[in-house]
C-alpha positions, 0 to 999 in steps of 0.5 A: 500500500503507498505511503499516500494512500495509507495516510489517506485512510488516516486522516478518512478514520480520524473523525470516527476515532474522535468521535468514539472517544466523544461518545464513551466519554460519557460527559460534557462537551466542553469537559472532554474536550478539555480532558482531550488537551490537558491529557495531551499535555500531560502525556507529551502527545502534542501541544495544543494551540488553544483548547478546544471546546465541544463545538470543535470536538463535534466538527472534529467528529464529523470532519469530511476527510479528518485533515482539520483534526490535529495529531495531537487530538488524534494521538490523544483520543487513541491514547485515552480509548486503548485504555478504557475499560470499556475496551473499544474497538476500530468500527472500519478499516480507515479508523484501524488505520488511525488507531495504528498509525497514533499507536506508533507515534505514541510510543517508541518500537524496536519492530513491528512484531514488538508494536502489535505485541504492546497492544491491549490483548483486544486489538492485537487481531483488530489492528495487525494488520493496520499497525503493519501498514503503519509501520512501513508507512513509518519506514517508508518515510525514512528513507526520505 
């Protein structure tokens, strides 16, 4: 699969992905909007701009192509929904791609044997394959 058409389910799956953690969530708006960025930078999973309030998470979950999402928004929710009790999962291969794509930039892999191993007993079948694609997605960029 091309590194472009990778990224371009990425970014396809990102609103589903924000949209997942909106919904378990389970609370105001404005507050998950405002976990979403402290938990970002409490994290190091990126750096606000300004923080986002519920509008902006709901625009983010209906985003058209999720190219208006910020990683760190994107990083972060994946962050949050691995370790929910609740144990969710992708609902579509582009989100799969989403989620494997922000597990490899959350952490630190010696290989991709070591990423799929690291992940929640759960999404190991779910996310094999997109967390392959992410790798030599990954791989493929540096070689630039």
């Amino acid at each position: 699969m091309p590194q472009s058409g990778f990224y371009a389910k990425v970014r396809q799956g990102m609103p589903a992905l924000i949209d997942q953690w909106r919904q378990l969530g389970q609370g105001d708006p404005d507050r998950l909007a405002l976990i979403l960025a402290e938990t970002a930078q409490v994290a190091h999973l990126g750096e606000p701009e300004v923080t986002p309030d519920g509008e902006a998470l709901a625009a983010w979950s209906q985003s058209e192509q999720g190219d208006d999402i910020p990683l760190w928004a994107a990083r972060t929710a994946t962050f949050l929904l691995i370790q929910m009790p609740a144990r969710p999962e992708p609902k579509s291969d582009e989100e799969a791609c989403a989620w494997a794509y922000c597990w490899l930039r959350n952490r630190d892999f010696e290989n991709v044997d070591a990423a799929r191993a690291a992940l929640p007993m759960h999404l190991q079948e779910k996310l094999t394959h997109a967390v392959g694609a992410a790798w030599a997605d990954r791989q493929g960029l540096r070689l630039v």
